[in-house]
TORKOL-4160 file (C-alpha; in steps of 0.2 Angstrom, whole numbers, padded with zeros to 4 digits, m for minus):
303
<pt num="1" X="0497" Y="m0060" Z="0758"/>
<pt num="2" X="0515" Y="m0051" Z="0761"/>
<pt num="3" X="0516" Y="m0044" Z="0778"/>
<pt num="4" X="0530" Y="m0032" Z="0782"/>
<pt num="5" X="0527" Y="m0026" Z="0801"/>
<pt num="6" X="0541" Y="m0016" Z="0809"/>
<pt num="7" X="0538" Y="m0011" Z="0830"/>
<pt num="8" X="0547" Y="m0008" Z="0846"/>
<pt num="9" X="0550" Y="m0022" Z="0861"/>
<pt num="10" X="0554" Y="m0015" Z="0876"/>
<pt num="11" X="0571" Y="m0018" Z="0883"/>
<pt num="12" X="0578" Y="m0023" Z="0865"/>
<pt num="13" X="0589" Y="m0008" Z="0854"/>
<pt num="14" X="0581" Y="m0015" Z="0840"/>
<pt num="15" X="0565" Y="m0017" Z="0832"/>
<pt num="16" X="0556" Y="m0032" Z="0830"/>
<pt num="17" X="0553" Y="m0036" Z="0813"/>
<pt num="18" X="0539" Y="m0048" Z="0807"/>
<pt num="19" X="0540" Y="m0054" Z="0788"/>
<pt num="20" X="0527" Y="m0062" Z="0778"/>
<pt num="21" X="0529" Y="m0069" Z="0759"/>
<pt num="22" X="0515" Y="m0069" Z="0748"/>
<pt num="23" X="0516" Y="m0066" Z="0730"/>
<pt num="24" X="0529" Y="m0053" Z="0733"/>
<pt num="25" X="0542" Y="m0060" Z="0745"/>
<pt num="26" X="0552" Y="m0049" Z="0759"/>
<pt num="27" X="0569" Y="m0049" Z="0764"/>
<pt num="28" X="0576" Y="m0037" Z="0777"/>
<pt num="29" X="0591" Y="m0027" Z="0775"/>
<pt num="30" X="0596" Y="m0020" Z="0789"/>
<pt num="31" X="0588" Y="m0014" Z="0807"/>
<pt num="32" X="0596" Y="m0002" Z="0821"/>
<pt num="33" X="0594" Y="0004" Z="0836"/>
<pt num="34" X="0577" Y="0017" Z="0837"/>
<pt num="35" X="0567" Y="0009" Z="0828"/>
<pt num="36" X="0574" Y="0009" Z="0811"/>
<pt num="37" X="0571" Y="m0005" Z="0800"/>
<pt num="38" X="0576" Y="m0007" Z="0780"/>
<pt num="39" X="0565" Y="m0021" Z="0770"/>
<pt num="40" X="0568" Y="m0026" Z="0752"/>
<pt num="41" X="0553" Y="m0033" Z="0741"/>
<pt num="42" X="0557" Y="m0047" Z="0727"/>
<pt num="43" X="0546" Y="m0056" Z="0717"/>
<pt num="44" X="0542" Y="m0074" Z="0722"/>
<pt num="45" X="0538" Y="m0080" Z="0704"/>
<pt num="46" X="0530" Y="m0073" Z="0689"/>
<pt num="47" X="0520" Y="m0057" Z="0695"/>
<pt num="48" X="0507" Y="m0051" Z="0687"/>
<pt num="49" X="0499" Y="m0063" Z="0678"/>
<pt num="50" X="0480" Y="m0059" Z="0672"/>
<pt num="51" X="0470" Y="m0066" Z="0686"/>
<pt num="52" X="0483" Y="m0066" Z="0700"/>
<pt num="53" X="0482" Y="m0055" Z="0718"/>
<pt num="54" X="0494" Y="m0047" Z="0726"/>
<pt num="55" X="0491" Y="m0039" Z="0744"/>
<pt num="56" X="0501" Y="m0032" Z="0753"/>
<pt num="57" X="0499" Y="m0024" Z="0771"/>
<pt num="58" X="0512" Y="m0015" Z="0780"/>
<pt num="59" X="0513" Y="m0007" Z="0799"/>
<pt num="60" X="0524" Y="0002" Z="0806"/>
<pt num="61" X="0523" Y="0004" Z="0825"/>
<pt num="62" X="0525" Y="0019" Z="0837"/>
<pt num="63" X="0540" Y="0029" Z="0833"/>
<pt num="64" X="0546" Y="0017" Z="0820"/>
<pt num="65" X="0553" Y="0020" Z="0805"/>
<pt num="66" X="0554" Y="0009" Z="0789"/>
<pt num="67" X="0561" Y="0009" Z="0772"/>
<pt num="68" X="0553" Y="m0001" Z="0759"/>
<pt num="69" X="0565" Y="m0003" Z="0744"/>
<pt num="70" X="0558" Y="m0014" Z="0728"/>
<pt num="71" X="0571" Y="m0024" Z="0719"/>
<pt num="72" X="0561" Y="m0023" Z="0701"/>
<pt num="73" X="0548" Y="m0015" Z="0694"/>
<pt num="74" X="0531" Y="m0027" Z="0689"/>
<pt num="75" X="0523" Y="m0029" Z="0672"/>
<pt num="76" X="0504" Y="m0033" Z="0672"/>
<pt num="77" X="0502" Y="m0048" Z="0658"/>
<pt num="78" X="0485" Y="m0051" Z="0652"/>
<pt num="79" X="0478" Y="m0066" Z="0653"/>
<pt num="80" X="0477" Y="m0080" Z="0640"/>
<pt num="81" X="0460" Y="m0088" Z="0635"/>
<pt num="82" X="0462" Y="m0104" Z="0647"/>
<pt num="83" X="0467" Y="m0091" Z="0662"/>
<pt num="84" X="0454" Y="m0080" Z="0659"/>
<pt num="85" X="0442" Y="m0095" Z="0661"/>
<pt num="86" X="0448" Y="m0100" Z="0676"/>
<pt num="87" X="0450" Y="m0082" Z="0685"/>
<pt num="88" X="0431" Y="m0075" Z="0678"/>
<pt num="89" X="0437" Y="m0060" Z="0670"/>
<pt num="90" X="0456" Y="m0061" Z="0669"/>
<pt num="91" X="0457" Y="m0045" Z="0681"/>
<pt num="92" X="0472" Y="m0043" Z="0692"/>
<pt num="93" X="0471" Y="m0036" Z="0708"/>
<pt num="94" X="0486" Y="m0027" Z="0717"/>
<pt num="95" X="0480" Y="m0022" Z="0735"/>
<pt num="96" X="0489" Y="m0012" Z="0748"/>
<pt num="97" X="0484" Y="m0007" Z="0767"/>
<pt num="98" X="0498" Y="0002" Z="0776"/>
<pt num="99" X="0494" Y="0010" Z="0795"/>
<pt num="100" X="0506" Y="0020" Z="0801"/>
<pt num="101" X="0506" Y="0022" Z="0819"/>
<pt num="102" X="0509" Y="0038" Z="0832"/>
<pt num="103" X="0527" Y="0045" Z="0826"/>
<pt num="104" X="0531" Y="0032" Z="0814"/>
<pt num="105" X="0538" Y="0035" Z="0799"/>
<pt num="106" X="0537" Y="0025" Z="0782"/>
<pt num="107" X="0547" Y="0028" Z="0763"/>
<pt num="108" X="0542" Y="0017" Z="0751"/>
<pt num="109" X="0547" Y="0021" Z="0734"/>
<pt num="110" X="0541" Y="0004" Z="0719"/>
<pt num="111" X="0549" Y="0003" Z="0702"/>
<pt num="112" X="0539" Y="0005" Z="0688"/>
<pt num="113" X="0521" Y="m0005" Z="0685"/>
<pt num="114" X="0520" Y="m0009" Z="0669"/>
<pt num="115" X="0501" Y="m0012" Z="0661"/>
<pt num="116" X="0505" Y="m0023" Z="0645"/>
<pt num="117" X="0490" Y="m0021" Z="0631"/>
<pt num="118" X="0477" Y="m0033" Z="0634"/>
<pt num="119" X="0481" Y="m0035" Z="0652"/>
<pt num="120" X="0466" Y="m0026" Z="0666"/>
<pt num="121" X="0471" Y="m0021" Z="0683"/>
<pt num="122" X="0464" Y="m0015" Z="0698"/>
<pt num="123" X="0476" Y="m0009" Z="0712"/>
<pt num="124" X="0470" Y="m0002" Z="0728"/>
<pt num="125" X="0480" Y="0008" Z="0740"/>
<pt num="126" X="0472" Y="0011" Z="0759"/>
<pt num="127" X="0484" Y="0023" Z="0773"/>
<pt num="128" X="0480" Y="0028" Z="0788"/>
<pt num="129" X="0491" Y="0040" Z="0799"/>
<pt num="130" X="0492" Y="0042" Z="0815"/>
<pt num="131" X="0496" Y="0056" Z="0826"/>
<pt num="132" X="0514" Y="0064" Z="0818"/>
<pt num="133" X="0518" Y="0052" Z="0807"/>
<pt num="134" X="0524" Y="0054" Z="0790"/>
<pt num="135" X="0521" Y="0043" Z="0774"/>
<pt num="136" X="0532" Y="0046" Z="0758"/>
<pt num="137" X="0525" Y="0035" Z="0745"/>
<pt num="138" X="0530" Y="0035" Z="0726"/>
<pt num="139" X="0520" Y="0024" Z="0712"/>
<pt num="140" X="0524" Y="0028" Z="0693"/>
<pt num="141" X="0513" Y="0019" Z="0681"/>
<pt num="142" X="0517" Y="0014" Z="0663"/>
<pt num="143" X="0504" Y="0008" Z="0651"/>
<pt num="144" X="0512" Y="m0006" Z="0638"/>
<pt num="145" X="0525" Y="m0010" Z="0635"/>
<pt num="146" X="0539" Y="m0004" Z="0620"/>
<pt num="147" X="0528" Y="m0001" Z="0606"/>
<pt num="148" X="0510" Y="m0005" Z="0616"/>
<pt num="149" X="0499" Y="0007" Z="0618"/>
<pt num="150" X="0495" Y="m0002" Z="0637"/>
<pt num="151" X="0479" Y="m0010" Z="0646"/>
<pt num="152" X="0467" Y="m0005" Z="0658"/>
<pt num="153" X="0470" Y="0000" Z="0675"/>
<pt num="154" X="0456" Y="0006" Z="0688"/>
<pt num="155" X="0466" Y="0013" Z="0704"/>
<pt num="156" X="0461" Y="0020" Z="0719"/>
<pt num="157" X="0471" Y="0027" Z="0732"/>
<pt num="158" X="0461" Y="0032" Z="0750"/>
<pt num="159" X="0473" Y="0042" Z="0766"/>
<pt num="160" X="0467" Y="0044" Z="0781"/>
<pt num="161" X="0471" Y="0051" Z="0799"/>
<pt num="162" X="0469" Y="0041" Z="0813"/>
<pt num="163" X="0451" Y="0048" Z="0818"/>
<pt num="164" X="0446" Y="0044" Z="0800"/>
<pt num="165" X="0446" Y="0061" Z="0793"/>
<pt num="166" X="0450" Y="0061" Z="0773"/>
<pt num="167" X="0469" Y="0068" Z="0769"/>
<pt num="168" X="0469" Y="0060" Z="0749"/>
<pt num="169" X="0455" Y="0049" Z="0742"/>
<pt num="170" X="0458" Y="0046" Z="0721"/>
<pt num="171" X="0449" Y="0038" Z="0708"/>
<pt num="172" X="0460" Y="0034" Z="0691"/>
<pt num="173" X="0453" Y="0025" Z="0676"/>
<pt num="174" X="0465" Y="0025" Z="0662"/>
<pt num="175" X="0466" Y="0013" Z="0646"/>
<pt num="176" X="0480" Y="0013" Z="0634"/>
<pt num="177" X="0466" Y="0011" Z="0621"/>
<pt num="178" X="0455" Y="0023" Z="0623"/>
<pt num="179" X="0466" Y="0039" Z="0626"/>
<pt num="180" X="0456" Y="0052" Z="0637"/>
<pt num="181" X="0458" Y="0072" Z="0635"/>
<pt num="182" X="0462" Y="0078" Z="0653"/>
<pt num="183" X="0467" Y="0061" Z="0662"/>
<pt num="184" X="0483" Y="0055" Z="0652"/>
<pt num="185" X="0480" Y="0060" Z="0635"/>
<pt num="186" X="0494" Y="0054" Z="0623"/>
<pt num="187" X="0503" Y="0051" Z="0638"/>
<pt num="188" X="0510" Y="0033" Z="0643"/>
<pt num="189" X="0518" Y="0038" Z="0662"/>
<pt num="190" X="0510" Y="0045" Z="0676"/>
<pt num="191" X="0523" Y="0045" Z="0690"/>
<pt num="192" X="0517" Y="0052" Z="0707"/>
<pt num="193" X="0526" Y="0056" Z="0723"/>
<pt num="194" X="0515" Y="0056" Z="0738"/>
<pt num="195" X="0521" Y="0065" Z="0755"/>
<pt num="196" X="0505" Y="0063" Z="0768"/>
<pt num="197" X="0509" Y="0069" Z="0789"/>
<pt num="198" X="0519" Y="0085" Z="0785"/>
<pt num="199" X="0521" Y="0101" Z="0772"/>
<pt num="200" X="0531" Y="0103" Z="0760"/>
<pt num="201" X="0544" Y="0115" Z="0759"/>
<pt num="202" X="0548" Y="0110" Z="0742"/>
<pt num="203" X="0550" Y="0122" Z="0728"/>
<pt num="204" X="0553" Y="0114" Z="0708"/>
<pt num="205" X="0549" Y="0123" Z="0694"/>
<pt num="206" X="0548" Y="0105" Z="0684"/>
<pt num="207" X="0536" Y="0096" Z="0692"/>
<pt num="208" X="0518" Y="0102" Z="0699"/>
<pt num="209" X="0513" Y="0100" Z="0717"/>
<pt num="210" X="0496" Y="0101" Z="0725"/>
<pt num="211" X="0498" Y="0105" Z="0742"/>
<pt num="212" X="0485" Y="0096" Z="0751"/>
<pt num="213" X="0473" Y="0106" Z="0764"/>
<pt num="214" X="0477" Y="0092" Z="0779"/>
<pt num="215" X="0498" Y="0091" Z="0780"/>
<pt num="216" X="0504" Y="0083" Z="0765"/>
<pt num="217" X="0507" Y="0086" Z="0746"/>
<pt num="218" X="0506" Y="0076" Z="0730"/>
<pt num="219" X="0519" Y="0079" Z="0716"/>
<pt num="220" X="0517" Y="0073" Z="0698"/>
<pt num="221" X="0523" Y="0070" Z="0679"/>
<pt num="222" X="0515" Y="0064" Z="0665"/>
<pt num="223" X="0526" Y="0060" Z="0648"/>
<pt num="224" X="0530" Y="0047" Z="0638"/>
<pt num="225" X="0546" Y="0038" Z="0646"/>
<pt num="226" X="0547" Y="0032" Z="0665"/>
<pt num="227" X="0568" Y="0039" Z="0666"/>
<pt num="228" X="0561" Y="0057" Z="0659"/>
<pt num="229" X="0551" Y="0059" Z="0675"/>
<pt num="230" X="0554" Y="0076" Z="0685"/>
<pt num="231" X="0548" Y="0070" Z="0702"/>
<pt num="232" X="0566" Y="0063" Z="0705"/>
<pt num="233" X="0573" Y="0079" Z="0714"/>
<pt num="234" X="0554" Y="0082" Z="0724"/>
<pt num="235" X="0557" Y="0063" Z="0729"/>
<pt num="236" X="0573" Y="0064" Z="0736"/>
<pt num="237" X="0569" Y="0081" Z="0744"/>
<pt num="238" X="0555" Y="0075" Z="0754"/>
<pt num="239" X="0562" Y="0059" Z="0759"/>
<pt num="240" X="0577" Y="0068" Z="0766"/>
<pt num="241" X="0566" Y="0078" Z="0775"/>
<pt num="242" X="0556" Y="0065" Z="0783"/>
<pt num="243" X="0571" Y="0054" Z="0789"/>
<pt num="244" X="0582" Y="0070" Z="0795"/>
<pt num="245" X="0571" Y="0080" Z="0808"/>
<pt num="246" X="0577" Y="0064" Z="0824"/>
<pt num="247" X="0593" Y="0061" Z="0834"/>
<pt num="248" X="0611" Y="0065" Z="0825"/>
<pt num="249" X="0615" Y="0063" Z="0806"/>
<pt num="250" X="0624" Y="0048" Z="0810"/>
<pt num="251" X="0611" Y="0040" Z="0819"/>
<pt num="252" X="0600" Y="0041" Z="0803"/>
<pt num="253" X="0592" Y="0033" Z="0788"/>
<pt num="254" X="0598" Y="0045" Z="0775"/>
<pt num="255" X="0592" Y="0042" Z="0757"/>
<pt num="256" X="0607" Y="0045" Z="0750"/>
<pt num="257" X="0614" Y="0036" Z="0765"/>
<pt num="258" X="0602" Y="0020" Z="0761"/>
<pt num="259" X="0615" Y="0006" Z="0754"/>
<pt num="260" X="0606" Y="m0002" Z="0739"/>
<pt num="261" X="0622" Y="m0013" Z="0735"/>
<pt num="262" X="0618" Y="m0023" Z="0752"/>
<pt num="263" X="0602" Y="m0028" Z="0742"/>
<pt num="264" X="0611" Y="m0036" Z="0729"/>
<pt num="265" X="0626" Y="m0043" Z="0742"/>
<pt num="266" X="0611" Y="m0053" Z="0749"/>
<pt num="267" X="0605" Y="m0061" Z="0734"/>
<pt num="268" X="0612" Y="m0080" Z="0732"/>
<pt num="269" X="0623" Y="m0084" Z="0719"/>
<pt num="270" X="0625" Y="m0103" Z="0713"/>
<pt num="271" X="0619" Y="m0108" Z="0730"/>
<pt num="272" X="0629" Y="m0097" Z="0739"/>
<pt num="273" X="0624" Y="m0083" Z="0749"/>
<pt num="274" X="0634" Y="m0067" Z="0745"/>
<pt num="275" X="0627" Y="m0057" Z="0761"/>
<pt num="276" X="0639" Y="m0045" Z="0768"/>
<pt num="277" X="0628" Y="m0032" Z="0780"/>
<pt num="278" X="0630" Y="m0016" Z="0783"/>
<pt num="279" X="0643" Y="m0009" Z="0797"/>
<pt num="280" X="0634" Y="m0008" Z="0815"/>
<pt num="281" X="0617" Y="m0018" Z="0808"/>
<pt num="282" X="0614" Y="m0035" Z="0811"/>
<pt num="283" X="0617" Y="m0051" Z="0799"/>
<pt num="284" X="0602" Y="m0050" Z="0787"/>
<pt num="285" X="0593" Y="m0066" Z="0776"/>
<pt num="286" X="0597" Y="m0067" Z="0758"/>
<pt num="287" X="0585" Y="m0062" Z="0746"/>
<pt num="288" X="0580" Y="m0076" Z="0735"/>
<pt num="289" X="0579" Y="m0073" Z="0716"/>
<pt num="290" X="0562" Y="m0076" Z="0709"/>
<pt num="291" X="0557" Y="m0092" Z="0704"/>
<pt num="292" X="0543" Y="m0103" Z="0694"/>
<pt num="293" X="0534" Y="m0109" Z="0708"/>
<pt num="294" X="0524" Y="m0098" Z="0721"/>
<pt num="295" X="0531" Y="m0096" Z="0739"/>
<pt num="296" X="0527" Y="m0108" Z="0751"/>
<pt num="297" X="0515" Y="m0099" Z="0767"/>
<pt num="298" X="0527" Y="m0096" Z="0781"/>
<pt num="299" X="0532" Y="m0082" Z="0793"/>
<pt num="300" X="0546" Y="m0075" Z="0795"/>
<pt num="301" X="0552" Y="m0063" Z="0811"/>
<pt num="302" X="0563" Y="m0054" Z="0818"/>
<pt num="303" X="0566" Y="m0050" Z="0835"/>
């Protein structure tokens, strides 16, 4: 299981962050003082083969905030004969419980999944809120790829406040071979931005917003390429407004603010680390490019 767990310590500026490597390996990017915390999410191997399971559990503590940033998208392969006897059915599974505690704040926006033809998935997404906290969440689903028409994928997504009150609960079935009239359709993307804690403000004539009854909103697109999405400007509306309302401007996370080169200044090259951080955060780990053989267990923290 990846673990990404981000909290405060008394008497410490900075938070303490625990890192955990599964299937998906974390790398932190930066952390600051008031809780602000930066984690990148690379691939420990090949991910998804058919039969493999990915979970992924993420907590943010009291007033905390943490950005999840994934370095590449993930393509759902189907699984061969020998595979499929191995695993039972061949079905992949891709699990993810976040908890968001009292004030804390989460963005978390993942590349592309990509369900090759052939291949069947089941991904799961559990949240739960706590008292004025805010998630921002973005998932946008391909099925197949370049000339596929895609697998199957079963995904539910379930939210909740901290006294267990529903805020989003979803069921999606969608197949690239079996087309349905009011789900997808023709369509082969379904990108989805996901704000949960707070209302939206947001006003976009290109892409349609359901304003949720409990604080929140869910803003989507269907078409037939992932770069042609229109949630792009609700996304980085929302996020802005999540990571703006505390302290000064330059005591804040901004999005457009966010430095992405210091997730590639982190990877190794030839052995050698290239890791430069970022002014007034702490030295990070470098990010290690995937690799054939899956992650050894181990734990990883910061504090």
């Amino acid at each position: 299981m990846t673990i990404i767990s981000v909290e405060q310590v008394a008497g410490r500026d900075r938070p303490k962050v625990r890192l955990s490597p599964g299937l998906l390996q974390p790398r932190l990017v930066s952390r600051r003082a008031g809780g602000h915390a930066h984690v990148a999410l690379v691939a420990g191997g090949a991910v998804l083969l058919g039969g493999d399971t990915v979970s992924i559990e993420v907590r943010v503590g009291t007033g905390c905030t943490l950005v999840v940033e994934d370095v590449g998208g993930t393509v759902a392969y189907p699984a061969g004969p020998a595979r499929a006897a191995l695993t039972g059915e061949g079905v992949s599974t891709w699990d993810v419980d976040i908890e968001v505690a009292d004030g804390g704040r989460l963005i978390w926006e993942t590349y592309p999944f990509v369900v090759a033809t052939g291949a069947r998935v089941r991904r799961s997404t559990r949240v739960r809120i706590g008292t004025e906290s805010t998630v921002c969440l973005r998932e946008t689903i391909v099925l197949g790829r370049t000339g596929e028409t895609g697998g199957a994928m079963t995904s539910s997504t379930d939210v909740r406040d901290c006294a267990g009150a529903p805020v989003f609960v979803e069921d999606l079935a969608i197949d690239g071979s079996e087309p349905l009239p009011g789900v997808l359709g023709e369509a082969s993307v379904l990108d989805t931005a996901m704000l949960f804690g707070r209302r939206s403000l947001t006003e976009d004539a290109d892409s349609q917003i359901l304003d949720l009854a409990s604080p929140g909103a869910i803003a989507r697109a269907v078409g037939t390429a992932a770069h042609a999405s229109h949630v792009d400007a609700v996304w980085d509306d929302w996020t802005q407004s999540v990571l703006e309302p505390r302290g000064t401007q330059d005591d804040q996370v901004r999005p457009e603010a966010i430095d992405h080169g210091a997730v590639d200044r982190c990877i190794q090259t030839d052995g050698q680390s290239l890791s430069t951080p970022p002014s007034g955060s702490e030295s990070t780990s470098p990010i290690q490019p995937p690799s054939d053989e899956r992650p050894t267990a181990h734990e990883e923290a910061r504090s």
